[in-house]
N, C-alpha and C positions, 0 to 999 in steps of 0.2 A: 831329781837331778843331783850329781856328786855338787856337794860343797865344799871340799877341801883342796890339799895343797895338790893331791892327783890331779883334780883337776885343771885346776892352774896350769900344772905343769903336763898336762897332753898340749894343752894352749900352744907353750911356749915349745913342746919339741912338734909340734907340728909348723908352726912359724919356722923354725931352726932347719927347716928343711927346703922352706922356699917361704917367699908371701904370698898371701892370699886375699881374696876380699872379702867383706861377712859373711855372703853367701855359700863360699865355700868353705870358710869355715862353722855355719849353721850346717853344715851339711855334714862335712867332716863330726862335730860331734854328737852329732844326732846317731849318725851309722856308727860312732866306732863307743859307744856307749849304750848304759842300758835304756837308753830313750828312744830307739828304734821305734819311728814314728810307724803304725798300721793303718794302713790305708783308709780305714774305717775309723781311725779318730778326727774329734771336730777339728776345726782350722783355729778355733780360738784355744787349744791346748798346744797347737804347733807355737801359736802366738807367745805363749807364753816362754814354752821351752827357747824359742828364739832371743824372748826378751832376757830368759834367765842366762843366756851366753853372752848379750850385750852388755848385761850387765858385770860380767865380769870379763870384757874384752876393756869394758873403760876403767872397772879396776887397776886392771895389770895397764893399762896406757897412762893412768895417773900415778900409778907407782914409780913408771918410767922401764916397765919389763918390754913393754910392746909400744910402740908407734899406730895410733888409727889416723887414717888420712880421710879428713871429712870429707876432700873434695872427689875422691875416686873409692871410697869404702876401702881398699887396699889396708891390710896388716900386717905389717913388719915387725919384725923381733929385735932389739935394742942389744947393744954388748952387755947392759947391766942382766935382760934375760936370757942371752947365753950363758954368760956364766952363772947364773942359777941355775941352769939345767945339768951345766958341765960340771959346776962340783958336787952335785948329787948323783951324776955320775963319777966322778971319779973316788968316793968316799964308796959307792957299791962294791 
């Protein structure tokens, strides 16, 4: 699974587009990454790939990039993660 700032930041321009809740965002980066789960792998490797998004969904929530709403799973993008995204794009 990516560990770096790419990653982060598919996070945050996928949020920047709507919110979402874990679920779809485990999904989102499962398909848009090289972890395309195959049908024939175990459920304790999904597990894990799941937990390695959580864990970096509570990252960027305690950095203050993203909002996790415990009580609806729901993830939201914060203006401080817009504009990380936006001046990485605007310096491209």
């Amino acid at each position: 699974m990516e560990r770096s700032t790419v990653f982060y930041d598919k996070i945050l321009n996928r949020l920047a587009g709507s919110f979402c809740t874990l679920e779809e965002m485990t999904k989102y980066m499962i398909q848009d990454s090289h972890l395309s789960v195959k049908f024939f792998e175990q459920i304790s490797t999904q597990r894990m790939n799941q937990a390695k998004i959580l864990e970096a969904l509570i990252l960027l929530d305690c950095e203050g990039y993203i909002f996790l709403d415990p009580d609806t799973d729901a993830i939201y993008i914060t203006i401080k993660g817009l504009l990380k995204i936006n001046s990485k794009t605007l310096l491209n």
